[in-house]
C-alpha positions as CSV (number, residue, x, y, z in Angstrom):
1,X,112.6,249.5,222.2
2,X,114.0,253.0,223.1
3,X,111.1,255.6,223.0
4,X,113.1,258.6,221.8
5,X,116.0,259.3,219.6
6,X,118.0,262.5,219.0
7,X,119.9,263.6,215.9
8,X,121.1,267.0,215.3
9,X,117.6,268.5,214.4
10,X,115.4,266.2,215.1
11,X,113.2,264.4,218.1
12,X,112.5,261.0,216.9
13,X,109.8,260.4,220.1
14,X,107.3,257.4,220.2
15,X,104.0,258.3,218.7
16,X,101.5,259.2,221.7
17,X,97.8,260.3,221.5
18,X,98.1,264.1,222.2
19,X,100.2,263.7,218.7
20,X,96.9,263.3,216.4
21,X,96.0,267.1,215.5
22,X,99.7,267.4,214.2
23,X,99.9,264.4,212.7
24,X,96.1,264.7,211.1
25,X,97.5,268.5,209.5
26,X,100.2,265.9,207.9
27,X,97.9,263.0,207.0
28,X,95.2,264.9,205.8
29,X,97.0,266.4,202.9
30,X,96.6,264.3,199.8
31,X,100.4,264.5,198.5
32,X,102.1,263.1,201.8
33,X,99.4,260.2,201.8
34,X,99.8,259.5,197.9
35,X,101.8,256.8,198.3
36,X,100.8,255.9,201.6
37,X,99.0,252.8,202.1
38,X,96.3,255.0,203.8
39,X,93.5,257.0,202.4
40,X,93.9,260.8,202.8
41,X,92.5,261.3,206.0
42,X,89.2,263.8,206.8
43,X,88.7,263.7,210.3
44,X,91.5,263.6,213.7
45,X,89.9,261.1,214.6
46,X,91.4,258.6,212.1
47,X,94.5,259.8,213.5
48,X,94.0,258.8,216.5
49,X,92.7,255.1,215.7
50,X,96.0,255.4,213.9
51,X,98.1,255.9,216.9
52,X,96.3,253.4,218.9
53,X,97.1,250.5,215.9
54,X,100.6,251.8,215.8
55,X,100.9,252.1,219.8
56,X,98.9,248.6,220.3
57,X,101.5,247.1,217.4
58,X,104.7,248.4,219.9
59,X,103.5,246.8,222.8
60,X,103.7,243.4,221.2
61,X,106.8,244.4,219.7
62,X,105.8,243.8,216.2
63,X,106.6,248.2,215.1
64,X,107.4,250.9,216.6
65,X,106.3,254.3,215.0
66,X,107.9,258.1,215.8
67,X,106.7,261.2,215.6
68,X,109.5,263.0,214.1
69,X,109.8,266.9,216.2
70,X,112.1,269.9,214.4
71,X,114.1,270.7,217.6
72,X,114.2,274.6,216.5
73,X,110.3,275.1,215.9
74,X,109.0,271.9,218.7
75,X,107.0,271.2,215.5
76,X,105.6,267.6,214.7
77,X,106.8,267.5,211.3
78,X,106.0,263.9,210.0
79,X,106.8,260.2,211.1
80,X,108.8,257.5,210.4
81,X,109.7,254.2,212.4
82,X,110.2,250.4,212.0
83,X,106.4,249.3,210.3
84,X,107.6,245.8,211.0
85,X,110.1,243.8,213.0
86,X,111.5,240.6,212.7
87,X,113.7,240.3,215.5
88,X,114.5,236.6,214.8
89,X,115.9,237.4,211.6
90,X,117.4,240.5,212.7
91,X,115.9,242.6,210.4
92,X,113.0,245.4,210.5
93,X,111.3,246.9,207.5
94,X,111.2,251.5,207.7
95,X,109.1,253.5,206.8
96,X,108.4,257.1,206.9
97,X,106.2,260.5,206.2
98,X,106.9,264.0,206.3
99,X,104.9,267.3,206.1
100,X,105.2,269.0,202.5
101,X,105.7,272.7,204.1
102,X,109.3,270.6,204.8
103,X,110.3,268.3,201.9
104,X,113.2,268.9,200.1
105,X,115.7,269.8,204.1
106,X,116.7,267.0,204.5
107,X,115.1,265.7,207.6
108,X,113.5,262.2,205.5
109,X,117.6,260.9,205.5
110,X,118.5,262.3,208.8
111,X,115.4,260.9,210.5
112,X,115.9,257.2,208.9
113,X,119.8,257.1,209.2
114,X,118.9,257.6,212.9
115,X,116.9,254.4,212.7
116,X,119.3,252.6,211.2
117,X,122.1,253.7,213.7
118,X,119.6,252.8,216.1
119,X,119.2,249.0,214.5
120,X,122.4,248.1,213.5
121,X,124.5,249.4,216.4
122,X,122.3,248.8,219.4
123,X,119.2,246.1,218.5
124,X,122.6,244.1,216.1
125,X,119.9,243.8,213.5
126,X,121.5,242.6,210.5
127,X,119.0,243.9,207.5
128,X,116.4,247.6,207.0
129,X,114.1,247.2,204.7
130,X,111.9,249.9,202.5
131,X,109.1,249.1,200.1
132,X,108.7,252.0,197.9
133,X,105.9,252.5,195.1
134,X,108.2,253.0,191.9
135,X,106.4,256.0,191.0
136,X,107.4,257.3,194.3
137,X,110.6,259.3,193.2
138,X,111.2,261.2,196.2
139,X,111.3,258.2,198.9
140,X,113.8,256.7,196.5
141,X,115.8,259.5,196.1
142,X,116.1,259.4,200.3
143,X,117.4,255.7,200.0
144,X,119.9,256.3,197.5
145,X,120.8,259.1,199.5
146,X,121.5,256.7,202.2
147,X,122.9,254.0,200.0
148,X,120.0,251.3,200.2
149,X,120.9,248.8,197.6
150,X,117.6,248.2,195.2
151,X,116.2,244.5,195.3
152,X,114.1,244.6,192.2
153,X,110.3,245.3,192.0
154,X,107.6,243.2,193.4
155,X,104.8,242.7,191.1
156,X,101.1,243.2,192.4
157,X,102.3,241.8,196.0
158,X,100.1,244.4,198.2
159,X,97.1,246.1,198.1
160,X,96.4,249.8,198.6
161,X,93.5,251.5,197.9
162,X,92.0,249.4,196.7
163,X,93.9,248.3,194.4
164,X,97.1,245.8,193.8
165,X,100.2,247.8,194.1
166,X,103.9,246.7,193.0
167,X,106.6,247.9,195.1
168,X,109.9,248.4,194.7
169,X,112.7,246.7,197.3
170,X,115.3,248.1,198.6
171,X,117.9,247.5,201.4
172,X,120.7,248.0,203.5
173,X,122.8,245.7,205.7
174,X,124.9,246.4,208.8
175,X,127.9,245.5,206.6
176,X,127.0,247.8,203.4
């Protein structure tokens, strides 16, 4: 799996330990990790056990997670990656995270429409998948910026918090 892709703002580079601080400034505020499927972190060190899942998960080829790097500022401005591959259905499943001091420039689309370059053209994957919470407006609004095609909702399939979640499917194929 390539360990770093470039668009024309961003570093998509695989995660890597010296990453947590950043990526704790991200995960510890409560509106990025709202619709995570992780409480709001309090302490780096949850970032790092978060790495070394995410890292440990890449080395049996089962995800692969990016730190995503604003080329004009070498800032660490969120993540985004395949959470899960299924390379003998060519498909992988995104997903994705970025610091509120940058919602709303588009770096959420540019960031995944790298991935999916990345899947379709060079690993010939066939399907990218995104579960989104349906209250989650703004992670839609990125798909249907990209032209994901919605599935339908999933009723009480996961559970976050706590708590059974539904979530919302979307998707796009290498021939949409």
């Amino acid at each position: 799996m390539i360990k770093e892709i470039q668009t024309e703002r961003l570093i998509l580079r695989k995660m890597k330990l010296s990453d947590s601080a950043s990526l704790f400034k991200i995960w510890s505020n409560p509106e990025v990790t709202e619709f995570m499927n992780i409480n709001t972190f309090t302490d780096e060190s949850q970032a790092v056990e978060m790495i070394e899942i995410l890292n440990n998960l890449s080395l049996e080829n089962r995800a692969i997670r990016y730190s995503i790097v604003e080329m004009e500022s070498n800032r660490i401005i969120g993540s985004c990656g395949y959470n899960a591959i299924d390379s003998s259905n060519a498909k992988a499943e995104i997903g994705y995270d970025i610091s509120k001091d940058y919602w709303g420039k588009g770096y959420a689309p540019e960031a995944i429409q790298s991935l999916m370059d990345y899947a379709f053209n060079i690993l010939k994957f066939n399907r990218i998948e995104a579960k989104v919470e349906p209250e989650n407006n703004n992670s839609m609004k990125v798909l249907q910026k990209l032209n994901f095609t919605f599935e339908g909702t999933m009723r009480k399939c996961e559970k976050s918090k706590g708590k059974f979640i539904d979530l919302s499917i979307f998707s796009k194929l290498a021939t949409d």
